[in-house]
C-alpha positions in Angstrom: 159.5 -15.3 131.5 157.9 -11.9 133.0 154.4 -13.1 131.7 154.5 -16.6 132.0 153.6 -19.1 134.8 154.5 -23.1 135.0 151.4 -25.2 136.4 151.6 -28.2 137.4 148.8 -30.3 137.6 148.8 -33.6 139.7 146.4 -36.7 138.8 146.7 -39.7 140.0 146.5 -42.9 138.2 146.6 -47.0 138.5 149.3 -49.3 136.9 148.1 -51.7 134.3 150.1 -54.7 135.3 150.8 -54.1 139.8 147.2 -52.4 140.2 149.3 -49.5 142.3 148.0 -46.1 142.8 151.2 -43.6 141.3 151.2 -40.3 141.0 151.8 -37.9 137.9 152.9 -34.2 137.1 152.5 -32.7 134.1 154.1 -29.0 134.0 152.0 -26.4 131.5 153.7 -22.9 131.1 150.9 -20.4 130.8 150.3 -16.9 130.0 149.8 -14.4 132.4 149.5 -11.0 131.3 149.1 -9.4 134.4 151.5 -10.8 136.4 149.0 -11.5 139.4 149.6 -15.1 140.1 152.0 -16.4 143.1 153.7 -19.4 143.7 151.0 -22.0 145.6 148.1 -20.3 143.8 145.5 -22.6 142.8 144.6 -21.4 139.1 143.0 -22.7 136.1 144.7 -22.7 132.7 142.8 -22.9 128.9 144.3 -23.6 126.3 144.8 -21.2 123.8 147.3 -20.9 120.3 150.7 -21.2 120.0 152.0 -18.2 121.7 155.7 -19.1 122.2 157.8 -22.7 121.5 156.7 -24.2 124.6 153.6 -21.9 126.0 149.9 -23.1 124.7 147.9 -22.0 127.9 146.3 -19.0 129.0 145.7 -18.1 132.8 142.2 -17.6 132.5 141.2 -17.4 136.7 142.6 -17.8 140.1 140.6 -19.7 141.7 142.4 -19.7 145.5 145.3 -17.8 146.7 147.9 -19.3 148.3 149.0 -18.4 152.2 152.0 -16.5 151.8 154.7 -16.4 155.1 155.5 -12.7 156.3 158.8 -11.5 156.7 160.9 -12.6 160.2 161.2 -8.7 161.0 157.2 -7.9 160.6 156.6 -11.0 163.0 159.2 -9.5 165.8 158.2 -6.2 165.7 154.5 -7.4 166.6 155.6 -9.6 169.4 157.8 -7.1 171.0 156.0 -4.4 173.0 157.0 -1.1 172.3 159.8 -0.1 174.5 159.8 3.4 175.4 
């Protein structure tokens, strides 16, 4: 799954019966050719033909990147003054 992303897209939705707000994931595996989405991207998805048994969707944008942590060492070493 080198070129392939799951999405999952969130929608909330009322009960028939209680009248209660839920809230629903569906999972889409997509195709990314160039590898460029990361996880907590915000990204939208077209569908597109059957491209494997489970993949019908094509990454077509990304439409906000998500914040990504730095490493612990990067962090230190630009707290610490230099010591020399």
């Amino acid at each position: 799954m080198q070129k392939t992303i799951v999405v999952a897209v969130e929608s909330v939705k009322r009960h028939r019966v209680y009248k209660r707000t839920y809230r629903s994931t569906m999972k889409y595996k997509a195709h990314d050719e160039l590898g460029s989405a990361r996880i907590g991207d915000m990204v939208r998805i077209e569908e597109t033909r059957p491209l494997s048994k489970e993949k019908r969707w094509r990454l077509i944008e990304i439409l906000k990147r998500a914040e990504q942590t730095r490493p612990v060492e990067e962090v230190v070493a630009a707290l610490e003054p230099s010591i020399e």
